[in-house]
Backbone as JSON Lines, residues from 0, in Angstrom:
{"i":0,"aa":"X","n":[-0.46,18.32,16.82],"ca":[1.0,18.27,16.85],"c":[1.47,17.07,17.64]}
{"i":1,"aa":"X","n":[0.46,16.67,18.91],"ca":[1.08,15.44,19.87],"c":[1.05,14.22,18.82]}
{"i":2,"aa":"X","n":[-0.29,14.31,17.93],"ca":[-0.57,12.99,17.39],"c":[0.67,12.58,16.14]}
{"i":3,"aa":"X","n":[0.93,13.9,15.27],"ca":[2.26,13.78,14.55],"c":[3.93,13.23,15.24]}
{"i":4,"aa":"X","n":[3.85,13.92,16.16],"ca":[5.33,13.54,17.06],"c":[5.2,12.21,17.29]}
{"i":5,"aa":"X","n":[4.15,11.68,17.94],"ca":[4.12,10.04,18.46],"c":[3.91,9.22,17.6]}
{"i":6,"aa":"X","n":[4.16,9.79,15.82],"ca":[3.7,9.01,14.7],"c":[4.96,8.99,13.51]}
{"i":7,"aa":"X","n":[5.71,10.39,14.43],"ca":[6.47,10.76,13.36],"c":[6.3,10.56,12.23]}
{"i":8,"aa":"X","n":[5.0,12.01,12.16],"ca":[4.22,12.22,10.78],"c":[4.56,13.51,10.22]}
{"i":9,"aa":"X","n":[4.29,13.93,9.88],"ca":[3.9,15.32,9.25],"c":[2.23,15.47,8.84]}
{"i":10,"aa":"X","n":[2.22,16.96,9.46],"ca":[0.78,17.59,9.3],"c":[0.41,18.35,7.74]}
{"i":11,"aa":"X","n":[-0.56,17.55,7.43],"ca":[-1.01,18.27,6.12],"c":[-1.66,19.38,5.9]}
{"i":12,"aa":"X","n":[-2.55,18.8,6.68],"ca":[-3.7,20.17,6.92],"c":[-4.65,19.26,7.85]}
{"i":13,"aa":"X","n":[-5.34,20.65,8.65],"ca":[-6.27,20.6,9.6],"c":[-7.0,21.9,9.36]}
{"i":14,"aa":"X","n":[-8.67,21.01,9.56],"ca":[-9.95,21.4,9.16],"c":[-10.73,21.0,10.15]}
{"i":15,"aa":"X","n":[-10.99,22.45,11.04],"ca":[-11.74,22.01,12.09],"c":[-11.23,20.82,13.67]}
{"i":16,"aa":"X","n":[-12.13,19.71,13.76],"ca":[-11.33,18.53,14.19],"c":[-11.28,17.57,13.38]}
{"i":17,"aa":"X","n":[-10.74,17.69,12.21],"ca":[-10.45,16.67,11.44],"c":[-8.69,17.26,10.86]}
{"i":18,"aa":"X","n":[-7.74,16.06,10.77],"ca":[-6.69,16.15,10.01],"c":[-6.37,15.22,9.12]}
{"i":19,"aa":"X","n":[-5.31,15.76,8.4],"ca":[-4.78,15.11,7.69],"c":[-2.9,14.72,7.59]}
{"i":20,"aa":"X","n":[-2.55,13.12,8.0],"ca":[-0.95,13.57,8.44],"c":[-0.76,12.47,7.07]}
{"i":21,"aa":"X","n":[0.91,12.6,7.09],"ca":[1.51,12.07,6.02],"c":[2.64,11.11,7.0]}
{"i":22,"aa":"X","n":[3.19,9.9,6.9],"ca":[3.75,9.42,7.24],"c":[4.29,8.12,6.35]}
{"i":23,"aa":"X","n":[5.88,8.36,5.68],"ca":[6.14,7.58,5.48],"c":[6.37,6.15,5.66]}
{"i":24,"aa":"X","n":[6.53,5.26,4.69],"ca":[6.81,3.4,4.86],"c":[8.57,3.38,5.09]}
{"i":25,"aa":"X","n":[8.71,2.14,6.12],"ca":[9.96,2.25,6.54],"c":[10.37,1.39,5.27]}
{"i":26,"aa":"X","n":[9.29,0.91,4.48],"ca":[10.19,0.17,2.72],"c":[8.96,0.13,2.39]}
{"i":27,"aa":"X","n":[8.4,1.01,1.26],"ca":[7.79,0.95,0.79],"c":[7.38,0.24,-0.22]}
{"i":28,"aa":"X","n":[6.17,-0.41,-1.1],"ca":[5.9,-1.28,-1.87],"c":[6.0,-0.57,-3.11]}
{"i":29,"aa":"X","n":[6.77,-0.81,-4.31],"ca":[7.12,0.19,-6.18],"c":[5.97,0.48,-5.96]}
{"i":30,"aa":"X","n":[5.19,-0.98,-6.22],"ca":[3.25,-0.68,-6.91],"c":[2.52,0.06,-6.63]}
{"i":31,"aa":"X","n":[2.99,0.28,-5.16],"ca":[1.72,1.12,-4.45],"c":[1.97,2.08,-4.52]}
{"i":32,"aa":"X","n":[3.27,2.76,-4.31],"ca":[3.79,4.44,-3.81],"c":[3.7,4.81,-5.1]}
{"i":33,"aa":"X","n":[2.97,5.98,-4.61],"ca":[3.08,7.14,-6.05],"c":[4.25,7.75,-6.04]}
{"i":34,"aa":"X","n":[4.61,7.69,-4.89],"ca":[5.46,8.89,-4.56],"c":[6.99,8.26,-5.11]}
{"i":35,"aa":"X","n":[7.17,7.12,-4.71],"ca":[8.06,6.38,-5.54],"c":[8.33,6.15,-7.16]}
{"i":36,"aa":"X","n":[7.07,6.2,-7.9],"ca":[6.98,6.2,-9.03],"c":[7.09,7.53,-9.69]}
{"i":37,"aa":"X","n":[6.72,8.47,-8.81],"ca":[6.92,10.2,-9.56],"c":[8.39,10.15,-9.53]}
{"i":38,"aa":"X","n":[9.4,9.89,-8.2],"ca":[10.54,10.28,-8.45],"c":[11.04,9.3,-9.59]}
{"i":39,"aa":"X","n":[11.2,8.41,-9.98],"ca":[11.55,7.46,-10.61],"c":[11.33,8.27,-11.73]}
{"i":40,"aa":"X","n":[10.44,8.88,-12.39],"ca":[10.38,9.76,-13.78],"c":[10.87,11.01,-13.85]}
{"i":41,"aa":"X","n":[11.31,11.53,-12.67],"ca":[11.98,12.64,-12.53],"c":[13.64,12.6,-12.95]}
């Protein structure tokens, strides 16, 4: 939870001592983001 707050991430999941966070681009690149391209077809 400390490492998300000081990253202002979000936690995906945690397995053991391993995680996984999500943290958005303050401008993301079209090409790269999926996540940009899913909404775009939505």
């Amino acid at each position: 939870k400390q490492i998300c707050e000081e990253n202002n991430a979000k936690l995906i999941q945690e397995i053991g001592n391993i995680i996984l966070i999500f943290k958005s681009s303050n401008n993301p690149n079209p090409k790269l983001s999926n996540l940009l391209r899913m909404r775009d077809k939505t």
